[in-house]
Phi, psi and omega in degrees: 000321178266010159286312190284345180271342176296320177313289193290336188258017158251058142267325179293307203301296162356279156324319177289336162309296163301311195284343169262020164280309167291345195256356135329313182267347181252017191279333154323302187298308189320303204287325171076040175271159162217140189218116181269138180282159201206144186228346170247160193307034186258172228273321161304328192284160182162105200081015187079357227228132162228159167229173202210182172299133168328334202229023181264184167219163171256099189275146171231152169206133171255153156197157219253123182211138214024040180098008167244107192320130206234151147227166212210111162215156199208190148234155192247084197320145161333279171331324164299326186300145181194092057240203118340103188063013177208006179000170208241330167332298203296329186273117140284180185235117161312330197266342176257012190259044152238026180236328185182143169212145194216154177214164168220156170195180208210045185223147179313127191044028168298343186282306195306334189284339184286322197297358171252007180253357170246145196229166171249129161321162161276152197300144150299175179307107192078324153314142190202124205258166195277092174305214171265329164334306184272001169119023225244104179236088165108203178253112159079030172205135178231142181237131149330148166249340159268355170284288179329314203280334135033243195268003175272325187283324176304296194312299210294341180282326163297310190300284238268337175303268201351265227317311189320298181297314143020266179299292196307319166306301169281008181280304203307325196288308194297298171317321193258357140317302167285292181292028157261325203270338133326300194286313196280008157267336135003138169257130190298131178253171163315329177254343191234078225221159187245159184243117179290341191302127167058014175077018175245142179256132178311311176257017145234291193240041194230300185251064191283160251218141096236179162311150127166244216265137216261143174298292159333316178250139171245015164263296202319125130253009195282163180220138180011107171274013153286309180268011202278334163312319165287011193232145197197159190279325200102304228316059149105286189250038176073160192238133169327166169256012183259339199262105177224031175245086213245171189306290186287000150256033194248342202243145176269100164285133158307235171241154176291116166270295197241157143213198185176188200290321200282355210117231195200134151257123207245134157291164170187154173277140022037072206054039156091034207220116169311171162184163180272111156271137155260113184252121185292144165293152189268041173259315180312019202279293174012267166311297173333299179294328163265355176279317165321292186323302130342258176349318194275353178316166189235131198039023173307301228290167196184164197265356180264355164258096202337110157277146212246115156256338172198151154237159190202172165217154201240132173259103164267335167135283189256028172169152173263103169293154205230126206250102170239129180248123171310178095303149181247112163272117191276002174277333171093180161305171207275305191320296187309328195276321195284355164295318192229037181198139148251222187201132178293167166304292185323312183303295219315274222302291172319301146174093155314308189270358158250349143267038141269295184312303192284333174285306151331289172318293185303339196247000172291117145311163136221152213238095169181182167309321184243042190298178175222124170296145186301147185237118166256137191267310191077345187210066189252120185184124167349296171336317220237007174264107135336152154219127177266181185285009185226003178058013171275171171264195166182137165298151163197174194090056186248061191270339193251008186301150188251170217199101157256123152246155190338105156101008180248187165254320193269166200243127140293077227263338197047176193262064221207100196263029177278101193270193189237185193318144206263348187263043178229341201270156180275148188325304173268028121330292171309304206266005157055043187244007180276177166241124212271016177226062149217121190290325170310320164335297213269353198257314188282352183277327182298323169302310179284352169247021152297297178340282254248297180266346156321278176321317188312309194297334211260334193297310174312320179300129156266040187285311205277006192132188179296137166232187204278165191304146191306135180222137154306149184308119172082026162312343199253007186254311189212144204267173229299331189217052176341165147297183155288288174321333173264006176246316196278340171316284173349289198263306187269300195292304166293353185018060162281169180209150196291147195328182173210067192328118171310341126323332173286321176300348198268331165261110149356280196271328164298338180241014130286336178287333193262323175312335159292329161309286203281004171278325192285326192252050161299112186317289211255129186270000000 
């Protein structure tokens, strides 16, 4: 009986043998492994031995790097294959095989058998393969030599920039350090006097000091180099104290272009850029302060509206000049152009629409996170129009502008009891009978002195013949410089509106232009 249970139970072992033999041998198939010979670091590699996928291959490759035959085995994944079931791995190039040749195949360690059936071509006739000399660093990567040479000058241009900026900081640092300690030896005057408060001195780098600058010369702007160390712009929310370099000590005043209630607008160079500064009487802050503001809208800018690059203030020593810097046009204003130029069909019509285009952009809501408030100018008069270097216009002058914003009611009106020009305002204007919380007020008074300069332009125009010499509106009514009272006779009680030539009817585009003119200066808009 225990012989027979001895038996059986070496049948058992016996079996268990063969199945874990068999299942040795098909655990490839089962697992759906393919196990490849393999010679590089890669992370899959262990023993020499790497595996892949069932529907993967195992690869060989010779290739020739720096004058010596290289071999490469490995596996190549499904995934990796390019294209898919024919991979380009897997193909040498008749035109390269004497540089590389690569096979593949899809049985276990089938790559170690390929490796005595493959050869590298012999080099052609004159080959001559790229050392590191020649510029050759690694497989398939070549460096330029002008590219190094480069990238070598550039980096030594930077590194010699840093320093140069450096130096120059702390020299500059150094200077002005020493003339405060120079000023505090100084005996304190009415003008230049030092102040303990918070550690800032009137007259030196916290408040600084210069001449200044005469009117009278349109070359001189340089200033004093006793004080010129001190000086600053100001611009508002205080300046470190050694960085005393702000917009307006950055720009070369010119020449005087205009002048008006408000100051004087001077050209000057900016960086190597004409620019307008405009400087306000310091009564004017007012109007200064509000036009920077204006200006500063989020999405104001139009190719039909002055572009704004700064606003600053100037400390000269016996007053603060109040500074808004420009784009600079060299045609000057329309009043000035149309004085001494006339105009063809094409400008005039050019440009109508686009002081239609700047004036429209200004008085346009837009509705969002970076929205822009509706804008009314309150003072639109030839005066206050660009003409640019292409004879389109742009509005500019938004010191008296009113401000609606999106989804409100209420008109920003600002803190500016200044009204705008009287031989432009519209009848219910003169007659204080509009309403100053209703923003269409001020959109439509704008319309009606659009009308108005509109008419300036077309008096101007020569498509019909000569024409006639330039005039203001309601020049033959009320003489240069009306009243009030002499506007509303006019405009309200006689309810004139400026001529209208009988020849513009005769023309298409001239009697479209003036049915636009009396629809815009309609007594009730």
């Amino acid at each position: 009986m225990s012989e027979m249970f001895f038996k059986f139970d070496q049948k058992i072992v016996c079996l268990r043998l063969l199945f874990y033999v068999v299942l040795f041998l098909i655990s490839p198939l089962v697992v759906g492994a393919l196990k490849c010979n393999c010679n590089y670091g890669a992370v899959s590699c262990k023993n020499n031995i790497c595996t892949t996928d069932n529907e993967g291959k195992c690869y060989f490759r010779i290739y020739r790097l720096m004058q010596k035959e290289e071999r490469e085995l490995g596996c190549l994944d499904k995934a990796d294959m390019v294209p898919q079931g024919n991979p380009f791995q897997c193909h040498s190039s008749i035109v390269a095989a004497h540089k590389e040749v690569r096979n593949c195949c899809s049985t276990d360690f089938c790559n170690g058998k390929l490796e005595p059936r493959f050869t590298l071509a012999p080099p052609p006739p004159g080959y001559k393969e790229k050392t590191f000399r020649d510029g050759y660093l690694g497989e398939n990567f070549v460096i330029s030599k002008t590219i190094l040479t480069v990238l070598i000058v550039c980096t030594c241009s930077i590194v010699v920039a840093v320093i140069v900026t450096v130096f120059l900081i702390k020299r500059c640092n150094f200077e002005c350090l020493k003339n405060l300690k120079k000023l505090a030896r100084r005996k304190p005057t009415s003008s230049l006097a030092l102040s303990n408060n918070n550690g800032s001195a009137s007259g030196g780098c916290g408040h600084r000091k210069e001449p200044l600058l005469s009117v009278a010369s349109t070359t001189n702007t340089e200033l004093n180099n006793d004080t010129s160390l001190y000086a600053e712009s100001g611009s508002g929310a205080g300046m470190p104290i050694f960085n005393r370099m702000t917009i307006a000590r950055q720009i070369t005043l010119e020449t005087i272009v205009g002048t008006g209630k408000y100051g004087e607008v001077w050209r000057g160079h900016w960086m190597g850029e004409e620019v307008a500064v405009k400087i306000f009487h310091s009564r004017e802050e007012r109007s200064w302060t509000r036009e920077a503001e204006i200006y500063q809208i989020v999405m104001l800018r139009h190719d039909n509206v002055l572009g704004f690059i700064a606003a600053d203030n100037k400390d000269i020593g016996t007053w603060t000049q109040l500074w808004l810097v420009t784009e600079y046009h060299h045609h000057g204003s329309l009043f000035d152009y149309l004085n001494a130029h006339t105009v063809d069909l094409n400008v005039m019509l050019q440009m109508l629409f686009s002081i239609a285009s700047g004036v429209s952009h200004l008085h346009t809501e837009i509705i969002g996170t970076r929205g822009k408030p509706g804008i009314a100018h309150r003072d639109l008069k030839s005066k206050n129009i660009l003409v640019k270097k292409d004879l389109s216009c742009c509005v500019a002058d938004l010191g008296l502008a009113v401000k609606h914003e999106p989804g409100s009611n209420l008109v920003d009106i600002g803190d500016n009891n200044r009204v705008g020009t009287k031989r432009y305002m519209p009848p219910e204007i003169l007659t204080e009978s509009f309403d100053p919380h209703d923003f269409s007020s001020f959109q439509m008074a704008d319309v009606y002195s659009m009308a108005l300069v509109f008419w300036e332009i077309v008096r101007r125009c020569d498509a019909l013949g000569p024409p006639a010499e330039f005039q203001l509106p309601y020049y033959d009514c009320v003489p240069s410089d009306p009243t009030h009272e002499e506007m509303v006779k006019v405009v309200v009680l006689e309810n004139r509106r400026p001529e209208i030539n009988s020849d513009w009817l005769k023309n298409e585009a001239y009697k479209n232009i003036c049915e636009l003119m009396k629809t815009c200066w309609l007594t009730i808009p």
